[in-house]
C-alpha positions as CSV (number, residue, x, y, z in Angstrom):
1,X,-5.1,13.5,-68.0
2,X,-5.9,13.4,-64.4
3,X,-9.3,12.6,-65.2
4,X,-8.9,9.8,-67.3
5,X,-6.5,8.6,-64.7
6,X,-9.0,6.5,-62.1
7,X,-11.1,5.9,-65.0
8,X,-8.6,3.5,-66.8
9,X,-7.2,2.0,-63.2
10,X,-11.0,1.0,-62.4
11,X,-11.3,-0.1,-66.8
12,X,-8.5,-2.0,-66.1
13,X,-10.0,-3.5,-62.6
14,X,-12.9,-4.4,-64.7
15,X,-11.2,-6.1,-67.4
16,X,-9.1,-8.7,-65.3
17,X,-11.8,-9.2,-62.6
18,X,-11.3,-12.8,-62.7
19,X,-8.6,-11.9,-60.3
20,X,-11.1,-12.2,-57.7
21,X,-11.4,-16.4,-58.0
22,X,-7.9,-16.7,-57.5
23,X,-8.3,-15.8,-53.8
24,X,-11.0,-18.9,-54.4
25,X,-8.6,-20.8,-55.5
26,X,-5.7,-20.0,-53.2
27,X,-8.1,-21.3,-50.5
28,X,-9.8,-24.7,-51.7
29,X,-6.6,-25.6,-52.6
30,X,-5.2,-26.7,-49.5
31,X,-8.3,-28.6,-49.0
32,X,-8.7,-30.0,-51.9
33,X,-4.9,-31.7,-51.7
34,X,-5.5,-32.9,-48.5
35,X,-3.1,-30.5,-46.6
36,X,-6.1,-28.6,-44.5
37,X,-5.4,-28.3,-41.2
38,X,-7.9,-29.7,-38.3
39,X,-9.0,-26.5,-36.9
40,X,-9.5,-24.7,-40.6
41,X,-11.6,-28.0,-42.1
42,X,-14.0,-28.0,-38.9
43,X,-14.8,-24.2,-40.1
44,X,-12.4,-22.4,-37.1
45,X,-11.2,-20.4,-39.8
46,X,-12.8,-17.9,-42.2
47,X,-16.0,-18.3,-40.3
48,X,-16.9,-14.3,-40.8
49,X,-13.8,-13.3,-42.1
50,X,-13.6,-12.6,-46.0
51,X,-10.5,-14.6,-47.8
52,X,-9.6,-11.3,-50.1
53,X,-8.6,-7.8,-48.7
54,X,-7.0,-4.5,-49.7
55,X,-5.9,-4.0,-53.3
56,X,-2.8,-1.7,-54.1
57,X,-1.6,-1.3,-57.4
58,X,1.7,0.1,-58.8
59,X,1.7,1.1,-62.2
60,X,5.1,1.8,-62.7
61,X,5.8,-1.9,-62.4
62,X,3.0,-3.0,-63.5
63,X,1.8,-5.5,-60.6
64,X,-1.2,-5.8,-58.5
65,X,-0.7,-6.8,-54.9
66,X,-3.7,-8.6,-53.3
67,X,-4.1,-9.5,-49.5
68,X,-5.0,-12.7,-48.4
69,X,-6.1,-11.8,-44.4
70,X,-7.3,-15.5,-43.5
71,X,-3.6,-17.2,-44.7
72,X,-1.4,-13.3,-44.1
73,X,-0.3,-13.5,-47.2
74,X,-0.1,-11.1,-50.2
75,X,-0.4,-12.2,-53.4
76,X,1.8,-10.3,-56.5
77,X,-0.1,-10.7,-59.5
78,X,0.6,-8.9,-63.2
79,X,-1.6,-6.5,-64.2
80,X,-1.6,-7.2,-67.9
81,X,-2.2,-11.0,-67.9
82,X,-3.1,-11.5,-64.0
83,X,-0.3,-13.8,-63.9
84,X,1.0,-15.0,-60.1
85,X,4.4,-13.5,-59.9
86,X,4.8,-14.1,-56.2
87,X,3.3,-14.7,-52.6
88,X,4.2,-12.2,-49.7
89,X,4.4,-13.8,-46.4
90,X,3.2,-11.5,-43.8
91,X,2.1,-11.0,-40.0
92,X,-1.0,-12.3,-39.3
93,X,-4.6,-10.3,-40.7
94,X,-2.6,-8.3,-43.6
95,X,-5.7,-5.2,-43.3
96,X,-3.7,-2.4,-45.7
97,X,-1.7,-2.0,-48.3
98,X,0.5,1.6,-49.5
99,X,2.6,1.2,-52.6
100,X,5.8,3.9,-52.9
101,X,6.1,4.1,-56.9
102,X,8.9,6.5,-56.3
103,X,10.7,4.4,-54.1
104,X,9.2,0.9,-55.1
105,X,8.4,0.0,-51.8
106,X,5.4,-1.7,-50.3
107,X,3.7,-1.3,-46.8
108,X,1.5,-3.7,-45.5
109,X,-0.6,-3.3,-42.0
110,X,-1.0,-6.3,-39.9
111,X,-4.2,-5.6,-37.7
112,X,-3.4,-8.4,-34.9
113,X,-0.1,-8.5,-35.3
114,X,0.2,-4.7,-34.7
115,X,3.2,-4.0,-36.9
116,X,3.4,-2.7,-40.7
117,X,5.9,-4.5,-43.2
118,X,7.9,-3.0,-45.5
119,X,8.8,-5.3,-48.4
120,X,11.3,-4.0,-51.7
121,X,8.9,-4.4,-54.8
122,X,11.8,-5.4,-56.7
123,X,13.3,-8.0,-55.0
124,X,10.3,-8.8,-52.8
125,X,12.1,-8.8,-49.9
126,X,11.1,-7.6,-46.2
127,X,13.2,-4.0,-46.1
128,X,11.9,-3.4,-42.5
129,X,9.5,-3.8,-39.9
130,X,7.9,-1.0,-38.0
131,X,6.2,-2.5,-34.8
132,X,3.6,0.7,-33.9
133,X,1.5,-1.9,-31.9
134,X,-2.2,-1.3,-31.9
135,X,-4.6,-3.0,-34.8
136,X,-2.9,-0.9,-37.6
137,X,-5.6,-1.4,-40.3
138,X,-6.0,1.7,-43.2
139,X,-2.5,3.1,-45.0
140,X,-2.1,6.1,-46.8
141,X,1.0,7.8,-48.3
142,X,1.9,11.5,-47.9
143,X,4.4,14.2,-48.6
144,X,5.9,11.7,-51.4
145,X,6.5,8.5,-49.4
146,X,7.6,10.8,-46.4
147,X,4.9,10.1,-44.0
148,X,2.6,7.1,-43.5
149,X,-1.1,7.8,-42.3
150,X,-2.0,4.8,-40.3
151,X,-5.8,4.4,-38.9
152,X,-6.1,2.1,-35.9
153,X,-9.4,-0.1,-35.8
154,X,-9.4,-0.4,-31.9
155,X,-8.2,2.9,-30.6
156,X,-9.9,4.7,-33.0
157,X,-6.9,7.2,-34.1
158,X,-4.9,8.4,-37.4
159,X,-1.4,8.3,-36.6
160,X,1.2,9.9,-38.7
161,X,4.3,7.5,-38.7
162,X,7.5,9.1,-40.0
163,X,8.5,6.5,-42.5
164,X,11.7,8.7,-44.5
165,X,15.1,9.0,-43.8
166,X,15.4,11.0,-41.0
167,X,12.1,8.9,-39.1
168,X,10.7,9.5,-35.6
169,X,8.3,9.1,-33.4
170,X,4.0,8.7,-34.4
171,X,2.3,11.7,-34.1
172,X,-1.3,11.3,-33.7
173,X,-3.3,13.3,-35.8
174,X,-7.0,12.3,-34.7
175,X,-8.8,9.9,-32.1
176,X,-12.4,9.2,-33.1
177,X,-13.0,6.9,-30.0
178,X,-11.7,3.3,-28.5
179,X,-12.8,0.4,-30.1
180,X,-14.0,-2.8,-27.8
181,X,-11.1,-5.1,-29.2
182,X,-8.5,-5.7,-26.3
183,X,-4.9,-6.6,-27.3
184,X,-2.3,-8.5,-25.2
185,X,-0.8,-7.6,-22.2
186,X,2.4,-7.4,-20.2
187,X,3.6,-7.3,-16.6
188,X,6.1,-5.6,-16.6
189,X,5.7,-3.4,-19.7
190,X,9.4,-2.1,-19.9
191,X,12.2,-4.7,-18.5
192,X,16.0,-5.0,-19.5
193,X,17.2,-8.0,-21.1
194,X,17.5,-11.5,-19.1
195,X,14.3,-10.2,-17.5
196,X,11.1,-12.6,-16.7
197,X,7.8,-11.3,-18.2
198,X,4.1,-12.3,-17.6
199,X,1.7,-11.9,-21.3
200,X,-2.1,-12.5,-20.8
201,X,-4.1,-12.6,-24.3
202,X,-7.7,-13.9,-25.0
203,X,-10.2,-14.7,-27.5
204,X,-8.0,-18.2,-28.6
205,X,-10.1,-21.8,-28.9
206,X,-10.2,-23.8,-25.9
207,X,-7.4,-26.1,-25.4
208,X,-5.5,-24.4,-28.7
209,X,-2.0,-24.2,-28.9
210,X,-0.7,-21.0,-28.8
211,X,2.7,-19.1,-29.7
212,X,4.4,-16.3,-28.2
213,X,6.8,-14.8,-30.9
214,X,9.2,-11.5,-30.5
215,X,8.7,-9.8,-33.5
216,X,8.7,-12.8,-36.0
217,X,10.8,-14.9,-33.9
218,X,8.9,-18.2,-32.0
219,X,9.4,-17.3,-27.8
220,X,7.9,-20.3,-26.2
221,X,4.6,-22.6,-26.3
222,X,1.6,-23.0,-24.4
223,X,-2.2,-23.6,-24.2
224,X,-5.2,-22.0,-24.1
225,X,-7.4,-22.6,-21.3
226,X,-11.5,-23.6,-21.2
227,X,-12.5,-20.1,-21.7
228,X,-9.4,-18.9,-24.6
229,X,-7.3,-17.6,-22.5
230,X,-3.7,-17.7,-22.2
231,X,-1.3,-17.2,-19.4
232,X,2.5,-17.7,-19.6
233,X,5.7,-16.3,-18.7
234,X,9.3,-15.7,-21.5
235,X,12.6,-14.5,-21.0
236,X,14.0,-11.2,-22.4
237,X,16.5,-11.9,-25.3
238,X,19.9,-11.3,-23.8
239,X,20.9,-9.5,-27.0
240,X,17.3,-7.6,-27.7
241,X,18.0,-4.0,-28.9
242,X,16.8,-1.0,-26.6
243,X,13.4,0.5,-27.4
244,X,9.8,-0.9,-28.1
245,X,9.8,-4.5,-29.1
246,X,6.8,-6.5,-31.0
247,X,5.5,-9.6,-29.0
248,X,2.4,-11.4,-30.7
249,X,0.4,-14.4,-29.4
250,X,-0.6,-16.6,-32.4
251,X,-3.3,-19.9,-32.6
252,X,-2.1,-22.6,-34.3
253,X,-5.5,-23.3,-35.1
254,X,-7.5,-20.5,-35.3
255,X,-4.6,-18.0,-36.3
256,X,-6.1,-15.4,-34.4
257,X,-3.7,-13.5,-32.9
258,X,-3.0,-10.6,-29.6
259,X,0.1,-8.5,-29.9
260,X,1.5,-5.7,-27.5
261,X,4.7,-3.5,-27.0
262,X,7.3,-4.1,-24.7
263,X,10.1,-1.4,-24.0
264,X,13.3,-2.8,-23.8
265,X,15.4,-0.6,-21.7
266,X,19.3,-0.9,-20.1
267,X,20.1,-3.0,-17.5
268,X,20.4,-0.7,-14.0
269,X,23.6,-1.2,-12.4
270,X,24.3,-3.0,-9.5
271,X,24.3,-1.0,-6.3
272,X,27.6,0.1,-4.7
273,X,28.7,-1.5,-2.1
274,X,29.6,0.9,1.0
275,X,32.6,0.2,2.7
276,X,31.7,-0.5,6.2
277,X,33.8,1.6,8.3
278,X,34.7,0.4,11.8
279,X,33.1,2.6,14.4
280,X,35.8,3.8,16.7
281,X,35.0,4.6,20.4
282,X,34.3,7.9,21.3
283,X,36.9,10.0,23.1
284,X,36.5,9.7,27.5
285,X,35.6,13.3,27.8
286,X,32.9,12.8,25.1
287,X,31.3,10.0,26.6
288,X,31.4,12.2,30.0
289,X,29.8,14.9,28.1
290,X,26.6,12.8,26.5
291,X,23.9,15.3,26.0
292,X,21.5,13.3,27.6
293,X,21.3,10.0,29.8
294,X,18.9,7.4,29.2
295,X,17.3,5.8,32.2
296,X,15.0,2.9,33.0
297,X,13.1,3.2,36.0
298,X,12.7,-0.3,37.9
299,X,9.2,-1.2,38.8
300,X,10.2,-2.5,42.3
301,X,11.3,0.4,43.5
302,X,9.1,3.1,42.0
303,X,7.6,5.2,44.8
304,X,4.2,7.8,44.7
305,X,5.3,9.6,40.9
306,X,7.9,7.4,39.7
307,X,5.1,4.8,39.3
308,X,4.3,6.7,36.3
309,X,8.0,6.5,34.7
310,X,8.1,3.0,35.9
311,X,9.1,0.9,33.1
312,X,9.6,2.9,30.1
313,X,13.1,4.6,29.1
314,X,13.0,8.0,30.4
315,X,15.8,10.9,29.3
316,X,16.9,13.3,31.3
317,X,18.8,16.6,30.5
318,X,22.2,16.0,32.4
319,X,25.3,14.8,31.4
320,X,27.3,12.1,32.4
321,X,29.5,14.0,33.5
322,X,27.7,16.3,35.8
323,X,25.8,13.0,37.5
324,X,29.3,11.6,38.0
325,X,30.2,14.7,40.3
326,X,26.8,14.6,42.0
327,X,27.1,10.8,43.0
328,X,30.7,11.4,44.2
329,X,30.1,14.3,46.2
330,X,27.3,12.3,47.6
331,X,29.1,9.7,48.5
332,X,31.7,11.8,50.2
333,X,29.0,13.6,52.1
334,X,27.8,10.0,53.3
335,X,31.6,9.2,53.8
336,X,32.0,12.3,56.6
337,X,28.9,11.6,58.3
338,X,30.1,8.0,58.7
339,X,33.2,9.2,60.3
340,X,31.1,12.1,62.1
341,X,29.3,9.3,63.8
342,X,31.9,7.1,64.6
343,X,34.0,9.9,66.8
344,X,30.9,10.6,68.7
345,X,30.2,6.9,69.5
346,X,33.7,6.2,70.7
347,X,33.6,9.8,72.9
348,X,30.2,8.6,74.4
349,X,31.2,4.9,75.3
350,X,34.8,6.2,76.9
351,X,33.3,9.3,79.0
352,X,35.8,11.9,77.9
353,X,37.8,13.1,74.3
354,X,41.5,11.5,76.4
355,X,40.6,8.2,78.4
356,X,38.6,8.7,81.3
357,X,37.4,5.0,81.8
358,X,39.6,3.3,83.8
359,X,40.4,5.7,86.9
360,X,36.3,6.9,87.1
361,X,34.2,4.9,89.2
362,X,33.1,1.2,88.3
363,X,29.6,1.0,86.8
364,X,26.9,-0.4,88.9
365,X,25.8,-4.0,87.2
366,X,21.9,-4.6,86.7
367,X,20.5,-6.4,89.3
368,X,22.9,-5.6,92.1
369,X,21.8,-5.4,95.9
C-alpha cells in the first residue's frame, strides 16, 4: 500500500498535467487585458525567474496548491477536475510549500520576504505568520506537524522551527555554508517603540519606488537611487509587540524584495532624578584641621628652589590649623623684638633708664669754635 502510494500521486500528476498552462495563463493575462504594469511589460519581471514553483498536495481534501513566485501568490486548484478553487495571497517569492493533512494547515516560505505563512486549508485564511528572517526557501514537516524543517538559501542552514502548541525558539540543525545574497539592514537592530531606525537594502532598479512594510503593514515610501540602493529612516509603531519584528523593502516595479529582523524591546526608564542636597559648611575646627593646604607659589617672588614650585599648586602636609599657630607665634616674636628695640632706642637717645638729659652737660653743636 505504501508502494503504490507515490505511484498513483505522480499517475495522478500525469493525468492533469495541463495544470502546468494555467500558470501560463495566470500570467499573459494581465497583459493581455491591458492591466500590465510598466516595469513587468518592459521585461523587469520574470526575466530569469520561472512563473511556477513548489507543488504540495493534500489528499485528504483533495486540492493541489501551486506557487506562483513572480505575482506571490498560491494558487488552490482541485485535484480531480483541476478546477481554480482559490488564490493565496502571499509575501513576496512564495519558495515552499508543507501541507498538515492532520491539521489542515498550510505553510508557505517567502524567500525575500523572510517569513513563512500559515494559512487554514479550510477556510483559506492566514492562521499566523512566523517571521524567522533569512531567505526561508525548502519546508518539510516532522514529528506529525510538530516541527517545521526550514532550509535557508543564503545562510546555508536547516533550521528546526517549533511550529506546535507549546512553540519556541529555531534550533539549527545544519549549516552547509553562507550564500552571497545580502538581506536588509538596520541601525539599530533592537529599539523600543517611538524609536527612529535607519534600513539600507539593495539590488532595486534605479529610480524605483520602494516600500518599507512591518510585517505586512506599508511603513513609509521612498526611492531607489542610480545604483539600487535604498536609504531611509521609519518610526517604531507605538503599540508594536515585544520581540523580533518582520520589516521587508518591496519594488513596486521589480517586486524584488530585502527583509531583516528587528527586536522590539521595552522602553528603559527614565533616569532618577537625585535630589540635590545643599552642601552645608563644614564645622570651624574641621576647616582648622584640613589634611592638607593647597598653595600657589607666586612667580615674583620665587627665590633659588622655589623657582621650581613657581606657578603650579603645590600641597603641603600641615594643617590649617598648625600654620595658624606658627604665623601667630611669629608674629608675636616680631611683636617683642619691636618693643625690644624701641626700649633700647629711647635708653640710648636719653643717656640713662630715669632722665638724665636735662641736668648732664649740653652737647657740643657741629661746627662750633
Amino acid at each position: 500500500m505504501n508502494v503504490d502510494r507515490p505511484r498513483a500521486r505522480i499517475e495522478t500528476l500525469m493525468r492533469y498535467r495541463h495544470l502546468l498552462f494555467v500558470p501560463l495563463l495566470a500570467a499573459l493575462a494581465p497583459m493581455l487585458l491591458g492591466s500590465a504594469r510598466p516595469a513587468e511589460a518592459a521585461g523587469h519581471v520574470g526575466a530569469g525567474r520561472a512563473q511556477s514553483g513548489a507543488i504540495a498536495l493534500d489528499p485528504s481534501l483533495g486540492v493541489t496548491y501551486l506557487a506562483q513566485p513572480v505575482f506571490s501568490t498560491v494558487l488552490v486548484l482541485a485535484s480531480r477536475n483541476s478546477a481554480l478553487l482559490g488564490v493565496l495571497k502571499v509575501p513576496p517569492s512564495p519558495a515552499g510549500l508543507a501541507v498538515d493533512s492532520r491539521l489542515h494547515l498550510l505553510y508557505v516560505s517567502s524567500d525575500s520576504a523572510g517569513v513563512i505563512t500559515v494559512f487554514n486549508e479550510k477556510t483559506l485564511r492566514v492562521a499566523k505568520t512566523l517571521p524567522i528572517g533569512g531567505r526561508p526557501s525548502g519546508l518539510s514537516l516532522m514529528n506529525k506537524g510538530r516541527d517545521l524543517l526550514v532550509t535557508d538559501s543564503a545562510s546555508g542552514t536547516i533550521q528546526e522551527v517549533p511550529v506546535g502548541s507549546k512553540g519556541g525558539p529555531p534550533i539549527q540543525l545544519l549549516n552547509v555554508g553562507p550564500g552571497a545574497d545580502a538581506g536588509a539592514m538596520l541601525a539599530p537592530a533592537a529599539a523600543p517603540t517611538a524609536r527612529r531606525i535607519l534600513v539600507w537594502g539593495r539590488g532595486f532598479a534605479p529610480g524605483e519606488a520602494v516600500e518599507v512594510y512591518w510585517g505586512l503593514k506599508p511603513l513609509v515610501r521612498t526611492a531607489a537611487d542610480q545604483a539600487g540602493m535604498v536609504m531611509t529612516h521609519f518610526i517604531v509603531p507605538p503599540r508594536a509587540p515585544l520581540g523580533r519584528q518582520l520589516i521587508v523593502l518591496i519594488g513596486r516595479h521589480t517586486t524584488h524584495s530585502e527583509s531583516t529582523l528587528l527586536t522590539v524591546i521595552k522602553t528603559p526608564p527614565p533616569p532618577k532624578r537625585v535630589p540635590v542636597k545643599p552642601v552645608a559648611p563644614k564645622p570651624l575646627l574641621q576647616r582648622l584641621l584640613t589634611p592638607k593646604l593647597i598653595l600657589v607659589v607666586p612667580t615674583a617672588i620665587a627665590v633659588g628652589p622655589l623657582k621650581k614650585l613657581a606657578g603650579p599648586k603645590s600641597s603641603l602636609g600641615i594643617s590649617a590649623f598648625e600654620l595658624e599657630a606658627a604665623v601667630a607665634l611669629v608674629c608675636l616674636v616680631l611683636i617683642m623684638r619691636m618693643r625690644r628695640r624701641r626700649r633700647k632706642k629711647a635708653a640710648t637717645v636719653d643717656g640713662s633708664p630715669r632722665g638724665r638729659g636735662k641736668s648732664g652737660p649740653p652737647r657740643a653743636l657741629k661746627g662750633a669754635a
